[in-house]
N, C-alpha and C positions, 0 to 999 in steps of 0.2 A: 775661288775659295769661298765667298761670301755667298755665294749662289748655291753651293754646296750644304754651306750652314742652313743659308736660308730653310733650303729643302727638308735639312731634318729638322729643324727646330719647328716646320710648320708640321709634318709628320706627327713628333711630338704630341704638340698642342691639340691633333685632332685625334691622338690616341687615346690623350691625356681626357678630353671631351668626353669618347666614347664609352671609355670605361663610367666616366661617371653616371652617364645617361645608363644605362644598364644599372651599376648598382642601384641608381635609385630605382627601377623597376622595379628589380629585385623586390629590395627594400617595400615598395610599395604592394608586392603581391606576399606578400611573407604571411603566415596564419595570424601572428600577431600584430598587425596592422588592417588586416580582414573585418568590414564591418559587419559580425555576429549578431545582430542584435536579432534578425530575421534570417534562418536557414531554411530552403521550402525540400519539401519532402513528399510525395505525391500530392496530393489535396492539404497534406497539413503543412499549418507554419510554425516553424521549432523555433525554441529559444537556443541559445545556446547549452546550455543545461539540460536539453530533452534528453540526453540517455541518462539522467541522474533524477533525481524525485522533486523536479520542478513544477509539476503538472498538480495544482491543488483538485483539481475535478477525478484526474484519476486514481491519485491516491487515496482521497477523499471515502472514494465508492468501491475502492476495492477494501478499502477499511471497512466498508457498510456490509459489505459480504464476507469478510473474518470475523466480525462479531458475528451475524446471522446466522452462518453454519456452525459455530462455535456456539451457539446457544443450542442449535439445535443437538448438537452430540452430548451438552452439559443436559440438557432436559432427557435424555433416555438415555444414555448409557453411564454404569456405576462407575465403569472404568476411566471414563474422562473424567467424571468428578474427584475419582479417589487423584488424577495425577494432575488437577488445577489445585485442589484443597493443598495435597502435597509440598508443592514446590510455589503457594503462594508467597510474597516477600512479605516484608511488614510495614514494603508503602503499598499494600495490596495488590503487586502485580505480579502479573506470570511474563517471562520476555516471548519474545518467538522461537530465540533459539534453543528455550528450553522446553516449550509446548511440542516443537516441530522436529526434536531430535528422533533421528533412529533408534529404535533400541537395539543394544549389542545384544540382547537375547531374542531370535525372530519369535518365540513364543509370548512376550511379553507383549501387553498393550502399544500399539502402534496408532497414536493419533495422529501424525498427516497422511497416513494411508487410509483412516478413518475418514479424515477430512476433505480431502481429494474426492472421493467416490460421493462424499453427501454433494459438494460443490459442484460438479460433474450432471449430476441428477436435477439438479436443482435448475441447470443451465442447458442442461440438452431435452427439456421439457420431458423426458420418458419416465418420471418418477413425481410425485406432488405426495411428499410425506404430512403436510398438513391440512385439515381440515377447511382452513381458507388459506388465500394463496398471496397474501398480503408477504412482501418480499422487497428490495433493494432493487434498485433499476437495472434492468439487463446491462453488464457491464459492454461497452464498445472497445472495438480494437485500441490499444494504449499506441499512443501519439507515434512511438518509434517504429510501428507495424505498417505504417502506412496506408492505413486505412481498409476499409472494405471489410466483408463479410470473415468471420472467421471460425474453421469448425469449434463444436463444445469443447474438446479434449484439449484443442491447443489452446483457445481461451483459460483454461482451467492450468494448464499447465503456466502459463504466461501471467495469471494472475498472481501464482504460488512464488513465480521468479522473482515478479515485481517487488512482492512483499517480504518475502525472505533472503532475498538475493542484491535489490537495489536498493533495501530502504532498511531501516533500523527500528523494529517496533516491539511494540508489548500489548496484554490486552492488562485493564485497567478495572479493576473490581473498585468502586466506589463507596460501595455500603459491603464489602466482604462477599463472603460467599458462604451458605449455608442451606443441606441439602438433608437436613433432619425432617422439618417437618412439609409433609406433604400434605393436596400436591403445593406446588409452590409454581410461582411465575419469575422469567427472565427477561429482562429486556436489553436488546441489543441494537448498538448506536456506535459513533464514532468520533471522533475529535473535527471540530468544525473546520478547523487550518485556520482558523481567525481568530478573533479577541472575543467574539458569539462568545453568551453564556445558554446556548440551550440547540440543539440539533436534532434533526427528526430520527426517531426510534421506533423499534420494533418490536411490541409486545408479545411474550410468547407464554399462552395458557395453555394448562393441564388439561386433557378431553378424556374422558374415561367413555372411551370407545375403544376397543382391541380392535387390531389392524392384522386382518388373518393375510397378508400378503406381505408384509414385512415386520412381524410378531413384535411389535411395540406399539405400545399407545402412543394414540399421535396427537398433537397438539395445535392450538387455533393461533392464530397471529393478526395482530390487529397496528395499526399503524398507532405510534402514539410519540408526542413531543419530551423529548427528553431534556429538562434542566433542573439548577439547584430545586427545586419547591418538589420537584416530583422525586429526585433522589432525597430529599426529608422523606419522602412515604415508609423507607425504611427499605424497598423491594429489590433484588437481584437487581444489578445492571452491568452489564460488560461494554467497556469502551475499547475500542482498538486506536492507538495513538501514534503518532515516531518517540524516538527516544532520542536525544541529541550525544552525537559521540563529543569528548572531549579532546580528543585526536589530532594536533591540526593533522592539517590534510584530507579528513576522514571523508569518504561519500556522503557521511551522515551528520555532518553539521550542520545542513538546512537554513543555508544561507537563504534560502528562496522565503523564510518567512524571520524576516528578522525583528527582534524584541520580541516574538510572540513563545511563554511558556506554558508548552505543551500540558506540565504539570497540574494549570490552575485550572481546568475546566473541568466541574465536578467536582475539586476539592473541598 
């Protein structure tokens, strides 16, 4: 009888062991006990956060080319001006998802299809609408692509994602907007992701040159620094920004830059 006990109580005990040994594996392989701090992804190393707007280089630069292409549609065409003037706020800004809506009339002004096709051109080098070619850095594949070469259109398409899709922005008129007196100059920049008071910008001058290959005058661009002393000049500047949701939960609370408001650069 003892021998019998014996038998299961030892039974028991190495049951009672196993299981434990397993939960704690478990336990220890669980997502939430996973040290994130590093996930590798072909050639790249992801934060935890890389499918979410943690990347300040990418965001950054595809900021630099929302404004750019967006100056360039505001310096020749009336219909972009008539729909930034339109629907500017009265903290001077336009969001995205009011610049980049569809319109329910297909004959109506369509600016991300405008936009698209300038960006596009811009990026698959078969088009150089400006007299100098002064521009933002070829954007590189965003961190979650895995790297490596990638064609124009899907770049273009992938850049439109990132920005209207995974991140929360506005573009940010400083000194207003005013398309009275000609010609006039714009200059296009973007929000540093830091506490910076000043980021490199894109000057975009009037050329009274007609352009018989795509019947708009086309305009020069020159590299120029953008901060408080140069927005005193008084001249056009478009900044593309994030906006922060108030949401918890939201993808666009932007944790990844914390104390920093977006608001005060250029203010």
């Amino acid at each position: 009888m003892k021998k019998t006990f014996f038998t299961i109580a030892t039974f028991l005990l190495l049951a009672v062991f196993f299981v434990s040994c397993e939960s704690e594996e478990i336990q220890n392989d669980s997502p939430q006990n996973l040290d994130t701090t590093s996930l590798e992804l072909g050639n790249e190393s992801l934060s935890p956060n890389s499918f979410m707007p943690s990347d300040p280089a990418t965001l950054e630069n595809y900021s630099q080319w929302a404004s750019f292409v967006t100056s360039y549609l505001l310096r020749h065409s009336a219909d972009a001006q008539n729909l930034f003037v339109s629907n500017m706020s009265t903290g001077k800004t336009v969001d995205f998802d009011v610049a980049f809506a569809i319109p329910d009339n297909p004959s109506d002004y369509n600016f991300p299809n405008d936009f698209k096709k300038t960006l596009l051109r811009y990026l698959d080098g078969s088009w150089s609408p400006d007299t100098q070619t002064t521009k933002p850095p070829t954007p590189g594949t965003p961190p979650f692509a895995g790297g490596g070469e990638v064609d124009p259109e899907v770049l273009t398409q992938q850049i439109m994602d990132y920005l209207l899709q995974d991140n929360c922005m506005e573009f940010y008129f400083p000194n207003s907007l005013s398309f009275v007196r000609a010609p006039f100059t714009i200059t296009s920049t973007a929000h540093p992701l830091t506490t910076a008071d000043s980021n490199d910008g894109i000057i975009r001058l009037y050329t009274h040159i007609p352009d018989p290959n795509n019947g708009n005058l086309p305009s020069s661009t020159f590299p120029q620094l953008v901060n408080d002393e140069y927005a005193a000049l008084g001249r056009m500047i478009i900044v593309t920004r994030p906006v922060r949701e108030s949401t918890p939960g939201s993808p666009c609370l932007y944790d990844e830059y914390p104390g920093l408001d977006f608001r005060l650069f250029l203010d």
